[in-house]
N, CA, C and O atoms as a Maestro MAE file, in Angstrom:
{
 s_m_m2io_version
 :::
 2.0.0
}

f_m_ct {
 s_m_title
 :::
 protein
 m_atom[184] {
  # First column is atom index #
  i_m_mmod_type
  r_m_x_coord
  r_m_y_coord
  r_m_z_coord
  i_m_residue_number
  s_m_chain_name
  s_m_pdb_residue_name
  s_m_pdb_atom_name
  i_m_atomic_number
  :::
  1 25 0.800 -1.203 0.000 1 A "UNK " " N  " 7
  2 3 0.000 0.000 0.000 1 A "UNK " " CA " 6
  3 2 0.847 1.274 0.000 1 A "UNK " " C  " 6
  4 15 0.563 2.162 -0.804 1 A "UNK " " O  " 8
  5 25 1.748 1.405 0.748 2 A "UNK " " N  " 7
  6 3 2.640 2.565 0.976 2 A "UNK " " CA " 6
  7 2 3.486 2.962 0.091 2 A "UNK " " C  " 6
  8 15 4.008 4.077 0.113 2 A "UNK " " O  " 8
  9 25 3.799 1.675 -1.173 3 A "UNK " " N  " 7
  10 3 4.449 1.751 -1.972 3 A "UNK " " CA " 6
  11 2 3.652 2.753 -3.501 3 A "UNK " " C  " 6
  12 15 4.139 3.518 -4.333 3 A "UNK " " O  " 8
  13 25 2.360 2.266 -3.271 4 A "UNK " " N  " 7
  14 3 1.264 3.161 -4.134 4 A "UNK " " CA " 6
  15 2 0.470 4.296 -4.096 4 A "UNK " " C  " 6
  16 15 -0.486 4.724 -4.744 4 A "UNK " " O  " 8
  17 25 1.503 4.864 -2.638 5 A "UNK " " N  " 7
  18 3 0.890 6.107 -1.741 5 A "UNK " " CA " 6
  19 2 -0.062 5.988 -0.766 5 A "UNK " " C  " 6
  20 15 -0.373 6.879 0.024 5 A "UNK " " O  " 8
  21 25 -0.505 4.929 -0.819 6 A "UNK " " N  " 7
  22 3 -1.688 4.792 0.377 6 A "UNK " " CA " 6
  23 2 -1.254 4.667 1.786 6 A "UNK " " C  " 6
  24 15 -1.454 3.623 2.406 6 A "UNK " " O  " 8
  25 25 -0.471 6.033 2.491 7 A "UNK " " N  " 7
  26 3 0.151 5.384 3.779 7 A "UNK " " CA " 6
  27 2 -0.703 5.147 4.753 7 A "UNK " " C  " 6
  28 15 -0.514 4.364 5.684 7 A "UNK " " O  " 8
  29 25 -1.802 5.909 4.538 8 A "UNK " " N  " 7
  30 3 -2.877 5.030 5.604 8 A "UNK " " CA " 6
  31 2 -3.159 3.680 6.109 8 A "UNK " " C  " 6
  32 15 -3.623 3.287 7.179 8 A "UNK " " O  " 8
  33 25 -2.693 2.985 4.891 9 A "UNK " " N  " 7
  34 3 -2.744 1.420 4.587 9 A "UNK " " CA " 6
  35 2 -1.481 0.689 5.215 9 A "UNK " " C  " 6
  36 15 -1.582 -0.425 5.729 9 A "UNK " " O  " 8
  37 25 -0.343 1.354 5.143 10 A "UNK " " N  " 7
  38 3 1.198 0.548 4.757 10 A "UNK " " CA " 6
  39 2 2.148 1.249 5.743 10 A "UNK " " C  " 6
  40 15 1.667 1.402 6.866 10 A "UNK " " O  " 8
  41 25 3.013 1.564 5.612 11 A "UNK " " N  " 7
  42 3 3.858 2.375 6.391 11 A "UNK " " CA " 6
  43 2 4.992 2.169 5.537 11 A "UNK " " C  " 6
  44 15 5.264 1.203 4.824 11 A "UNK " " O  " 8
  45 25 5.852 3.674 5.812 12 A "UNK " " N  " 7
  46 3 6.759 4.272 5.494 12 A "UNK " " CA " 6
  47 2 7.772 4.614 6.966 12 A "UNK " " C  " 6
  48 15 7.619 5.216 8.029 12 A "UNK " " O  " 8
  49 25 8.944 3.767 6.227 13 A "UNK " " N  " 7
  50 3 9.821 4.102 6.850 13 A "UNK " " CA " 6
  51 2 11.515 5.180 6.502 13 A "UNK " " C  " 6
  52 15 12.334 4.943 5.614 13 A "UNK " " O  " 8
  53 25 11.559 6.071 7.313 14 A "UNK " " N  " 7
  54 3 12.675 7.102 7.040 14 A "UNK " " CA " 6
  55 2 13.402 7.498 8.429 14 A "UNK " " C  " 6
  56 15 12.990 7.806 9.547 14 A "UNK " " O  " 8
  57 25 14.431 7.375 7.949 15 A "UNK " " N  " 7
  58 3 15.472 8.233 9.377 15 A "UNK " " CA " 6
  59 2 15.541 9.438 9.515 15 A "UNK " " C  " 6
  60 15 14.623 10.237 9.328 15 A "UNK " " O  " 8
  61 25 17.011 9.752 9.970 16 A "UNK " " N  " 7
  62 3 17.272 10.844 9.782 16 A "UNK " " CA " 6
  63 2 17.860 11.904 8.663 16 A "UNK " " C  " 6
  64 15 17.885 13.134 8.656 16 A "UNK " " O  " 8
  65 25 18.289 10.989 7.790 17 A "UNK " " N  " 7
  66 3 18.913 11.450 6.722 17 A "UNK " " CA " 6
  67 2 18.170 11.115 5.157 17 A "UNK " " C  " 6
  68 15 18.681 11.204 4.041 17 A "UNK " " O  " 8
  69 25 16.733 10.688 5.559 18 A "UNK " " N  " 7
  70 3 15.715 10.799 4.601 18 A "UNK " " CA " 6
  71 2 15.895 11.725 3.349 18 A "UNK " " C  " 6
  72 15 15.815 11.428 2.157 18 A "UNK " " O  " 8
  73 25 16.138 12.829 3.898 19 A "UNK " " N  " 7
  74 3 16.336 14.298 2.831 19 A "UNK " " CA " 6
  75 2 17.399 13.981 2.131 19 A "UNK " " C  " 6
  76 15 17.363 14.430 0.986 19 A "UNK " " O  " 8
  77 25 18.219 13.443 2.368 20 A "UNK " " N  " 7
  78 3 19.209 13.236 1.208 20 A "UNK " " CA " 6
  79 2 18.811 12.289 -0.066 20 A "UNK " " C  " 6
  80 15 19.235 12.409 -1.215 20 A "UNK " " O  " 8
  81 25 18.041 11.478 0.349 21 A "UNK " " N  " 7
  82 3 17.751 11.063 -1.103 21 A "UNK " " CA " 6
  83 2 17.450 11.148 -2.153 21 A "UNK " " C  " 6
  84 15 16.240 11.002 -1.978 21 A "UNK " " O  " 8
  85 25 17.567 11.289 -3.307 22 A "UNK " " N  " 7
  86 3 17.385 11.675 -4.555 22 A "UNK " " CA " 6
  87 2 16.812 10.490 -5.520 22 A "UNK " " C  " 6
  88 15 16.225 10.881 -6.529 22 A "UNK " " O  " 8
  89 25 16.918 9.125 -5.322 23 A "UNK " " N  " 7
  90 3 15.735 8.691 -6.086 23 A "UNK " " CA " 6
  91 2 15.944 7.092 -5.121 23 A "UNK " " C  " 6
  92 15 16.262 7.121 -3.932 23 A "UNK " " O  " 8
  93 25 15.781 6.211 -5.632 24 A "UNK " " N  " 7
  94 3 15.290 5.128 -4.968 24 A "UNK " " CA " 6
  95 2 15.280 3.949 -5.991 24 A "UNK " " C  " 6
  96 15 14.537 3.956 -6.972 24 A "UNK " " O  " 8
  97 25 16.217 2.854 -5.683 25 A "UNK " " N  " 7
  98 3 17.230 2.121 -6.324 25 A "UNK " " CA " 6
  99 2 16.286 0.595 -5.567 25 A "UNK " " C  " 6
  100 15 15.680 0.381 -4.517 25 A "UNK " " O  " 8
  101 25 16.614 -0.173 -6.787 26 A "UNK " " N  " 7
  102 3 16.506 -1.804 -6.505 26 A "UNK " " CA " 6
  103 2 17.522 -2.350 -5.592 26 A "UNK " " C  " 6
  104 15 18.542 -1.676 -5.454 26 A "UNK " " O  " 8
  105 25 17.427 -3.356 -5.003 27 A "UNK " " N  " 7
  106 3 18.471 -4.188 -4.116 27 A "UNK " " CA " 6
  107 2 19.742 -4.385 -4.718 27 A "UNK " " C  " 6
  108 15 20.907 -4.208 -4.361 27 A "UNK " " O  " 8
  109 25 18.984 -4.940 -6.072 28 A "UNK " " N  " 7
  110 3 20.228 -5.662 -6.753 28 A "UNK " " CA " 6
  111 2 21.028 -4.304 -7.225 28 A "UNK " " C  " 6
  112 15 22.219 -4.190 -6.936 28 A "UNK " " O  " 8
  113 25 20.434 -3.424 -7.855 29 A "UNK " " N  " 7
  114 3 21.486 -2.038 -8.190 29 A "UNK " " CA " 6
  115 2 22.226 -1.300 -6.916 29 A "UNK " " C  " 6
  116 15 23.332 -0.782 -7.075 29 A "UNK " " O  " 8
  117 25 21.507 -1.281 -5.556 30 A "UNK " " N  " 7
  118 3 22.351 -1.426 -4.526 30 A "UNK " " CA " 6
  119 2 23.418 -1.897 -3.881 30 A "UNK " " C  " 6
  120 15 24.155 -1.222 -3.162 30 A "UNK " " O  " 8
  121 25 23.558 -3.381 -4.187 31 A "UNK " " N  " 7
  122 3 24.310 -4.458 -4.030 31 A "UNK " " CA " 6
  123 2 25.490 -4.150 -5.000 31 A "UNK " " C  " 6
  124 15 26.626 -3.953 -4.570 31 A "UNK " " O  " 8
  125 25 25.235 -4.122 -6.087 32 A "UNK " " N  " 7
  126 3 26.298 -3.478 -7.231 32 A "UNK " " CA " 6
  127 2 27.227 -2.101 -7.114 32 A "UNK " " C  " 6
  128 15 28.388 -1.887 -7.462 32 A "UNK " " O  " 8
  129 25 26.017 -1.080 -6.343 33 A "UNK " " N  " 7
  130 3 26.669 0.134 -6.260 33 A "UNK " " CA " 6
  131 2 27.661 -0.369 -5.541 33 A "UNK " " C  " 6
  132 15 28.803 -0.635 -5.918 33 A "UNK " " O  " 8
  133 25 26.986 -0.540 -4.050 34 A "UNK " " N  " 7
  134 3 28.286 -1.759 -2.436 34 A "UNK " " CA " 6
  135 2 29.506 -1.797 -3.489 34 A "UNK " " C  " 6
  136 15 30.499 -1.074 -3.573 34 A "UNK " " O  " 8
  137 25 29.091 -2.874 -4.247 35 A "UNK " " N  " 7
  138 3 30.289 -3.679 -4.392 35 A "UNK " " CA " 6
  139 2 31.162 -2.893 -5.192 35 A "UNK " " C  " 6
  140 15 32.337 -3.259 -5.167 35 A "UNK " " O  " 8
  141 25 30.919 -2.015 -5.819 36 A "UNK " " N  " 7
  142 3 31.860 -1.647 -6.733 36 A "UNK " " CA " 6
  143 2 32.615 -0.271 -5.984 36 A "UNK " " C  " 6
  144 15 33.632 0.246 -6.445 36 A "UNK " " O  " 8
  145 25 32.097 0.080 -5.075 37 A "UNK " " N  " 7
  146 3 33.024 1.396 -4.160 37 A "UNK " " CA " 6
  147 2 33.505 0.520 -3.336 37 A "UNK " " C  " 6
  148 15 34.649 0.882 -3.060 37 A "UNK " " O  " 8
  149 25 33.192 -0.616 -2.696 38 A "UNK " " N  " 7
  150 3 34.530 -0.990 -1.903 38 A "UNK " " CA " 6
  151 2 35.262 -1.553 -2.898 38 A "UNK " " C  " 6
  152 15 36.427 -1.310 -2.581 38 A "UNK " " O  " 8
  153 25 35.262 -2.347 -4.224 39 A "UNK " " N  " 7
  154 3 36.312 -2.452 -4.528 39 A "UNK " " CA " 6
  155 2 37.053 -1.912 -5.284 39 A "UNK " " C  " 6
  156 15 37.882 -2.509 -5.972 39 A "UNK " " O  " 8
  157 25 36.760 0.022 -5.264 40 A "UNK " " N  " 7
  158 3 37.475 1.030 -5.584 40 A "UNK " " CA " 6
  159 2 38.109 1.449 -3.926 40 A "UNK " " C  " 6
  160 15 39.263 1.872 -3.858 40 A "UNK " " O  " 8
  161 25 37.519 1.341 -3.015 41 A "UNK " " N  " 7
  162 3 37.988 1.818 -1.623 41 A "UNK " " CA " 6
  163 2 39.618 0.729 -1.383 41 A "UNK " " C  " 6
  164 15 40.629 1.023 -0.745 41 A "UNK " " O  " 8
  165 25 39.346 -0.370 -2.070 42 A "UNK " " N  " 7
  166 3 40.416 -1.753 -1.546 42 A "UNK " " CA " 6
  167 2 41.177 -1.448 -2.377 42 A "UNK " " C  " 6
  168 15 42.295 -1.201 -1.923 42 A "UNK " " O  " 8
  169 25 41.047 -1.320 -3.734 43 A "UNK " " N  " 7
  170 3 42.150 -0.693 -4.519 43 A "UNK " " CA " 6
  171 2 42.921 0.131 -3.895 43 A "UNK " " C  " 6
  172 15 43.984 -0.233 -3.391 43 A "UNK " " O  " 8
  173 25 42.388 1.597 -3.842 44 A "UNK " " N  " 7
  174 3 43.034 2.475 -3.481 44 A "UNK " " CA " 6
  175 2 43.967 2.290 -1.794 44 A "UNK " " C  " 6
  176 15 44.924 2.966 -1.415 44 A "UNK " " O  " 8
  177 25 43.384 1.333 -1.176 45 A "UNK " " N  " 7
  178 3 44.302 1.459 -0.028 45 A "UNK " " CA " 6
  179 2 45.894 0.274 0.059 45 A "UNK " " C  " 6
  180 15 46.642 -0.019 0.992 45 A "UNK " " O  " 8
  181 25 45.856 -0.113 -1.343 46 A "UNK " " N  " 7
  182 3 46.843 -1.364 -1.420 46 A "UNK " " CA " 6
  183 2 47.591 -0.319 -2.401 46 A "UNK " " C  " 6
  184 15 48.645 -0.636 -2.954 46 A "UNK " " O  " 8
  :::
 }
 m_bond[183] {
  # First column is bond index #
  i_m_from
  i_m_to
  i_m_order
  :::
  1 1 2 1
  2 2 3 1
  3 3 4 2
  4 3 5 1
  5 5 6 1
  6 6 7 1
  7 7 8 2
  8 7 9 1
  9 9 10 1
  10 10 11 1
  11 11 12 2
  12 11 13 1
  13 13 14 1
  14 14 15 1
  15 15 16 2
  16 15 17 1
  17 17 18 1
  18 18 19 1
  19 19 20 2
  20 19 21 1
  21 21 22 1
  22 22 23 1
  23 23 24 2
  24 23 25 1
  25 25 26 1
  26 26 27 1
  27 27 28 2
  28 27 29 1
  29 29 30 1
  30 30 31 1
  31 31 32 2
  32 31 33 1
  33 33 34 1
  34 34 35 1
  35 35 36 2
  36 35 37 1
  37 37 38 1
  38 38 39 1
  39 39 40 2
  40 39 41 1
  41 41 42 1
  42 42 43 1
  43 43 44 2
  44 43 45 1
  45 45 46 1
  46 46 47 1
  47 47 48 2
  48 47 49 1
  49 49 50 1
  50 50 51 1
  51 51 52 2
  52 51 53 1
  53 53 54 1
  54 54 55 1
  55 55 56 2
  56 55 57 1
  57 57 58 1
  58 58 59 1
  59 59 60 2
  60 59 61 1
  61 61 62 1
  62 62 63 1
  63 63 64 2
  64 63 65 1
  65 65 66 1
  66 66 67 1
  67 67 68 2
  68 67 69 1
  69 69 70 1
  70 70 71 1
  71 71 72 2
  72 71 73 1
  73 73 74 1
  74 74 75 1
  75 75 76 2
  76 75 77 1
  77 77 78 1
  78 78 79 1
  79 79 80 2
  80 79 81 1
  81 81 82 1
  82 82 83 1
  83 83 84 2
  84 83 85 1
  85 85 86 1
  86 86 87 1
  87 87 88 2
  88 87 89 1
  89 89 90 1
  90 90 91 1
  91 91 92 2
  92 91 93 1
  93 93 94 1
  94 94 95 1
  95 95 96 2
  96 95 97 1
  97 97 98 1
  98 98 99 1
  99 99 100 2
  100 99 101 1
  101 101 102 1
  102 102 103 1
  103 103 104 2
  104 103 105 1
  105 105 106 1
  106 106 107 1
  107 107 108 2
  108 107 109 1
  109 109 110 1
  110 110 111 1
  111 111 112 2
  112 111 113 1
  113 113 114 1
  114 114 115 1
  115 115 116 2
  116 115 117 1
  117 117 118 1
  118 118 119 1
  119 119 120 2
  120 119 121 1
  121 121 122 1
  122 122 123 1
  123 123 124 2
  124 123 125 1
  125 125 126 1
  126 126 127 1
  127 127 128 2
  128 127 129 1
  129 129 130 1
  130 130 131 1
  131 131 132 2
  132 131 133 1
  133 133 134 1
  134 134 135 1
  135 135 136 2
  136 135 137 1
  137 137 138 1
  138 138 139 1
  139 139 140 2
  140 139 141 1
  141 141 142 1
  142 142 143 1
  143 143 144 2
  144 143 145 1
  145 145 146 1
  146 146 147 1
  147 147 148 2
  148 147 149 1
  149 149 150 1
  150 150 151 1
  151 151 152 2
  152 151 153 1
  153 153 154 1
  154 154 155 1
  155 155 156 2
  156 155 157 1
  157 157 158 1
  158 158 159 1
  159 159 160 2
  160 159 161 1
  161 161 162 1
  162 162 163 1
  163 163 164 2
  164 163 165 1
  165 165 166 1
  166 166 167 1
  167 167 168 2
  168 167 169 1
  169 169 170 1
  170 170 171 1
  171 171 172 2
  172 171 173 1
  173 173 174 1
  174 174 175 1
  175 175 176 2
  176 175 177 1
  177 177 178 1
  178 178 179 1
  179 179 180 2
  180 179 181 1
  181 181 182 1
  182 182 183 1
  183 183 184 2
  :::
 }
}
């Protein structure tokens, strides 16, 4: 429901840093983003 605006129905969850978001990503494109800055972060520290 919350996902189709109906928060009456569903619930929405946000922290504190809610406002920073700018759009709203799948797991799997998440998982990808993860993976690919730590293994620019592991690079760079070797």
């Amino acid at each position: 429901n919350a996902q189709q605006g109906k928060l009456e129905g569903g619930f929405a969850f946000a922290g504190s840093n809610a406002y920073r978001v700018d759009k709203i990503i799948s797991i799997k494109e998440l998982i990808a983003n993860l993976s690919e800055e730590y293994e620019k972060a592991s690079y760079n520290n070797y």
